[in-house]
C-alpha positions as a Markdown table, in Angstrom:
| # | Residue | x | y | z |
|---|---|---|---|---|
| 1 | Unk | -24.5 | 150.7 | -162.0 |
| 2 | Unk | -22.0 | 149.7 | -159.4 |
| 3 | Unk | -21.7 | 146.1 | -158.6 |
| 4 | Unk | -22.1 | 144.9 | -155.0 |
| 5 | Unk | -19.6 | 143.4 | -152.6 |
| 6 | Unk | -19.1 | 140.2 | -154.0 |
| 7 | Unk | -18.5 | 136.5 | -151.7 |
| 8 | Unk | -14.7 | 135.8 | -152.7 |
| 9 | Unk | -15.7 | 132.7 | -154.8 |
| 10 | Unk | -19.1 | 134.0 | -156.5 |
| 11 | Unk | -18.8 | 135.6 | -159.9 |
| 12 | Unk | -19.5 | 138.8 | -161.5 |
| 13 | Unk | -23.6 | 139.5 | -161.8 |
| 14 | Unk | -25.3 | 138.3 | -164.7 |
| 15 | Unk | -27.5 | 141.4 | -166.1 |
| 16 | Unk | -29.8 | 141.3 | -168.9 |
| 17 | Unk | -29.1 | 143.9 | -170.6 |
| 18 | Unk | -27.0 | 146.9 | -171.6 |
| 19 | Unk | -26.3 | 149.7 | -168.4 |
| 20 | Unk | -27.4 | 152.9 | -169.1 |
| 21 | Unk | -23.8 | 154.1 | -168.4 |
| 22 | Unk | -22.0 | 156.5 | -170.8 |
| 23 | Unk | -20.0 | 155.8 | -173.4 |
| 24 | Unk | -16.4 | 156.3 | -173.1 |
| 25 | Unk | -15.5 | 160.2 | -173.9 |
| 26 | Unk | -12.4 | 161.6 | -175.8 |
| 27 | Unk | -11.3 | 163.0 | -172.1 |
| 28 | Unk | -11.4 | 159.8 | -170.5 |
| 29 | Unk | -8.0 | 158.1 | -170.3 |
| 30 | Unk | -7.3 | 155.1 | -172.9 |
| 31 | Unk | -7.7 | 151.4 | -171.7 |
| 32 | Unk | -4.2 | 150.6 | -170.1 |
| 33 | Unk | -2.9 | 146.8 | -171.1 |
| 34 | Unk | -4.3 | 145.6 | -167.6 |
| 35 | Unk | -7.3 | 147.0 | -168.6 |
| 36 | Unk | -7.2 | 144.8 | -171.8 |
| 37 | Unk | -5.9 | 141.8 | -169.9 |
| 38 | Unk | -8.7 | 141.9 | -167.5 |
| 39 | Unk | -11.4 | 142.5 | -170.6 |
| 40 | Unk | -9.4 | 139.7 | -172.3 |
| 41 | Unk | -10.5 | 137.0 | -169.5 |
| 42 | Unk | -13.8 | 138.5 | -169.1 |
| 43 | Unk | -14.2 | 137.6 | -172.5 |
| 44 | Unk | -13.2 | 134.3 | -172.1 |
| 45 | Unk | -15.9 | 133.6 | -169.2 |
| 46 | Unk | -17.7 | 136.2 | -168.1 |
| 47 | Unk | -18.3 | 134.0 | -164.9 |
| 48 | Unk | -15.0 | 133.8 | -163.7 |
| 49 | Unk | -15.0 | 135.1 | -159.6 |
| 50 | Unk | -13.3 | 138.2 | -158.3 |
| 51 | Unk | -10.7 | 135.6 | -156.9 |
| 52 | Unk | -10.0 | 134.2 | -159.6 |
| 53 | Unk | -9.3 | 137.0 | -161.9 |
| 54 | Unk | -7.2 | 138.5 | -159.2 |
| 55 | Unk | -5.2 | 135.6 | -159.1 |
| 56 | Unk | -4.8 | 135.9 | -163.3 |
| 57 | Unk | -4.4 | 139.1 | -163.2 |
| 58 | Unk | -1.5 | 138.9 | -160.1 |
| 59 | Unk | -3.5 | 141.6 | -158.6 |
| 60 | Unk | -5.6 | 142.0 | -155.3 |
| 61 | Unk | -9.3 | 141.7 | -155.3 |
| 62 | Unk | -9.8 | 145.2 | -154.2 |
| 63 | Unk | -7.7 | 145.9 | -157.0 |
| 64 | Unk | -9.8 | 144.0 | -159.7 |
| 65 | Unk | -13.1 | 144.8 | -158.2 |
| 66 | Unk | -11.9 | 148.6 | -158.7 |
| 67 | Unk | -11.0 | 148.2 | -162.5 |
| 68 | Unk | -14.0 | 146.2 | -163.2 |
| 69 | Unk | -16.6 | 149.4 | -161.4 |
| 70 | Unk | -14.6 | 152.0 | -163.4 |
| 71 | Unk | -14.7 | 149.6 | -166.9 |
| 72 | Unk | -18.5 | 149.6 | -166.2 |
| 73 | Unk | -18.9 | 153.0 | -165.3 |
| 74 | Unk | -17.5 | 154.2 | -168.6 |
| 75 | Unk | -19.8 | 151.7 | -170.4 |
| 76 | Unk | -16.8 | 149.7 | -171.2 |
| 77 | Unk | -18.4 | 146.6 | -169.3 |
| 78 | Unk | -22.0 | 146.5 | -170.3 |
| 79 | Unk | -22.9 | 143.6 | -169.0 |
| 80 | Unk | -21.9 | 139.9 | -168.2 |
| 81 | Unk | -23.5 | 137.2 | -169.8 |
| 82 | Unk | -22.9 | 133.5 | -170.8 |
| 83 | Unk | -23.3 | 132.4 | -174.8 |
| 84 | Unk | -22.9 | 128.7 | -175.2 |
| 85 | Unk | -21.6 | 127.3 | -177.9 |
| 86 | Unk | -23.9 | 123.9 | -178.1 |
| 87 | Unk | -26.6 | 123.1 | -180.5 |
| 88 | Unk | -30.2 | 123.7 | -178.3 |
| 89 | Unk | -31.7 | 120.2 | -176.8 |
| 90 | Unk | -32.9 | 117.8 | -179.7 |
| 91 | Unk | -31.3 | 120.3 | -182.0 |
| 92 | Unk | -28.9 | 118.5 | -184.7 |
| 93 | Unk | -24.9 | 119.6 | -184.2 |
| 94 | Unk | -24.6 | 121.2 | -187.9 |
| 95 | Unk | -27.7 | 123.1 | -187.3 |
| 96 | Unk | -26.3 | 125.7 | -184.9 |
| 97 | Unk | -24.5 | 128.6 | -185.5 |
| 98 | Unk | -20.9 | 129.1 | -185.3 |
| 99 | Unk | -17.8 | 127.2 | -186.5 |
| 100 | Unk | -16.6 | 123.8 | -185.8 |
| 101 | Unk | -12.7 | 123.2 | -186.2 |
| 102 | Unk | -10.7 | 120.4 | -185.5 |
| 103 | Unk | -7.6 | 121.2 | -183.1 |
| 104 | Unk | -4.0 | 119.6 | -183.3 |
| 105 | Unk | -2.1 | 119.7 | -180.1 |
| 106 | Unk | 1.6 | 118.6 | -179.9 |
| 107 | Unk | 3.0 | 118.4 | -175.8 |
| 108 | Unk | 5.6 | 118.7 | -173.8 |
| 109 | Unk | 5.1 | 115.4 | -172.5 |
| 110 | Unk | 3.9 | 111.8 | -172.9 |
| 111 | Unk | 0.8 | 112.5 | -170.0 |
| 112 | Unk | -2.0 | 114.1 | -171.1 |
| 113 | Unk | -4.5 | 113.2 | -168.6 |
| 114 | Unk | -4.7 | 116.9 | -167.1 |
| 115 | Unk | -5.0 | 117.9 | -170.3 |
| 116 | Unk | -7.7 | 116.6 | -171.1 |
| 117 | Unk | -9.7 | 116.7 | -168.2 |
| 118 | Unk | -9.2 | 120.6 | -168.4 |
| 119 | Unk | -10.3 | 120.5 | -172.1 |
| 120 | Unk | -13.8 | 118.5 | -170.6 |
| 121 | Unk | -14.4 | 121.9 | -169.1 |
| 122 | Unk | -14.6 | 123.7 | -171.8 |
| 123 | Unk | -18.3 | 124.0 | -173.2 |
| 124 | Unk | -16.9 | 124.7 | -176.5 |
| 125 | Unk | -15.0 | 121.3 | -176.7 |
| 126 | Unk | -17.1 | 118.4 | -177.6 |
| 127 | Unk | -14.6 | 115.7 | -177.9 |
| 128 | Unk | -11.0 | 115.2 | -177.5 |
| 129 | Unk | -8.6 | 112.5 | -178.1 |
| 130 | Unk | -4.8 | 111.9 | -177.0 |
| 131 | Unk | -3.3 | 109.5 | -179.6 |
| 132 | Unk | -0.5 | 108.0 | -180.8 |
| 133 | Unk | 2.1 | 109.8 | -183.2 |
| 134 | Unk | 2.3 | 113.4 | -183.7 |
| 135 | Unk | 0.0 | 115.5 | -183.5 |
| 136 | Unk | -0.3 | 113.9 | -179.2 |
| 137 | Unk | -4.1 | 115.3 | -179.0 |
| 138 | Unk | -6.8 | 116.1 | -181.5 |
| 139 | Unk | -10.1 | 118.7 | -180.1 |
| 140 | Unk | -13.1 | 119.0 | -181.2 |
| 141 | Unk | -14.9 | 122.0 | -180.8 |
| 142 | Unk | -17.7 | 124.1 | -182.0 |
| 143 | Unk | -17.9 | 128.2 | -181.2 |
| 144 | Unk | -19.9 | 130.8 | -182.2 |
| 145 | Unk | -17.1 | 132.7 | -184.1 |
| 146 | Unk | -14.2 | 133.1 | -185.2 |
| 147 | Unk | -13.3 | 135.4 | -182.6 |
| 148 | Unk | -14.6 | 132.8 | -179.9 |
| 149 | Unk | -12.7 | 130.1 | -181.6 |
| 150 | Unk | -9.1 | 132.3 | -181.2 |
| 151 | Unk | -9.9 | 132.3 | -177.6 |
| 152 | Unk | -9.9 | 128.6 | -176.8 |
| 153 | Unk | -7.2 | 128.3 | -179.3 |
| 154 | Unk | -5.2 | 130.8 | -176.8 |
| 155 | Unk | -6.7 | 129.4 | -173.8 |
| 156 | Unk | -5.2 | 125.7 | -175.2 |
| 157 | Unk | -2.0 | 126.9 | -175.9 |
| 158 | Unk | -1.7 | 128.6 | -172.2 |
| 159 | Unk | -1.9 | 124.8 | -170.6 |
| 160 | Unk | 1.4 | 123.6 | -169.8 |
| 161 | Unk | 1.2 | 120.7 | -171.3 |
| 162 | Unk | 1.2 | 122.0 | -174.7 |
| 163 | Unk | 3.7 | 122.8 | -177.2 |
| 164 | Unk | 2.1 | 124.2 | -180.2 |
| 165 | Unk | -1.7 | 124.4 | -181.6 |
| 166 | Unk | -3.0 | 124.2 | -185.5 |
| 167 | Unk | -6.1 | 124.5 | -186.6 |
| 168 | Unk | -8.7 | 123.1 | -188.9 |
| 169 | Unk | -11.6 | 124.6 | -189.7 |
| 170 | Unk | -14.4 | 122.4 | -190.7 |
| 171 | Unk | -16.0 | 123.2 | -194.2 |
| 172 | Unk | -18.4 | 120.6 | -194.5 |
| 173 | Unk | -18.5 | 116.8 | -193.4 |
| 174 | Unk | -20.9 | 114.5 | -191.4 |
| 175 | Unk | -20.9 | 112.8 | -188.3 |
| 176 | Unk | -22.9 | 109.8 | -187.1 |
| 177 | Unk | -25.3 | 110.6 | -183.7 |
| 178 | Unk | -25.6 | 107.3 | -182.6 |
| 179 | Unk | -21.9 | 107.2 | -180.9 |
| 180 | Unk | -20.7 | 104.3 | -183.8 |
């Protein structure tokens, strides 16, 4: 189903299931790398406005809005949606799904304010902390998989402010709720 004209700041339509579109054929041409690159930040937020992916992307809105109705109309695109990555209300943190990991962040500087502002957007990213030493800033986050994880840990290193990224998955631990 083709989507409709979008406002310049409102994002793609959020639709509850799977289009009835077909599935990519043998005859259809392969998925070019601005295919993938678009798909890629998709991925990442599925909310993100035909603006702003043009602006990603380095492409025009027409442009983007034409890639995204020929993605869907192979079945490529089946649908937006948004997955969080918290625990539901009055649900313990360990008790959700997904993986918890603890981030090391070196920088390119000594001010990591924007940094971690940025990082307080991110659902995925319950706390963060720039410190003395080396590692400069340690994140906490919890995602629903692996493949989810890989994505912050990209999105992280894209921030100018950052050097290099490790990671730490979490195997098992405890953590007080009381904020001591």
């Amino acid at each position: 189903m083709p989507m409709p004209d979008q406002d310049k700041d409102s994002p793609p339509p959020t639709t509850s299931g799977p289009t009835n579109a077909p599935a990519a054929s043998a005859r259809e041409p392969a998925l070019t790398d601005s295919d993938r690159h678009l798909l890629d930040l998709l991925k990442e937020d599925a909310r993100r406005s035909i603006s702003t992916l043009a602006a990603m992307t380095g492409t025009s809105r027409p442009s983007v809005k034409r890639r995204m109705d020929r993605l869907q109309a192979r079945g490529i695109i089946r649908r937006y949606t948004v997955e969080t990555a918290l625990p539901k209300q009055g649900q313990a943190a360990g008790a959700a799904r997904g993986v918890d990991a603890l981030f090391t962040l070196v920088g390119r500087s000594g001010h990591y304010g924007p940094l971690l502002a940025a990082l307080r957007q991110r659902p995925e990213c319950l706390a963060a902390w720039a410190v003395t030493g080396s590692p400069d800033v340690f994140v906490l986050v919890h995602c629903l998989s692996v493949t989810a994880l890989d994505a912050t840990r990209a999105h992280m290193l894209r921030h100018p402010a950052v050097k290099s990224v490790s990671t730490a998955i979490i195997l098992d631990g405890w953590r007080r709720e009381d904020g001591r």
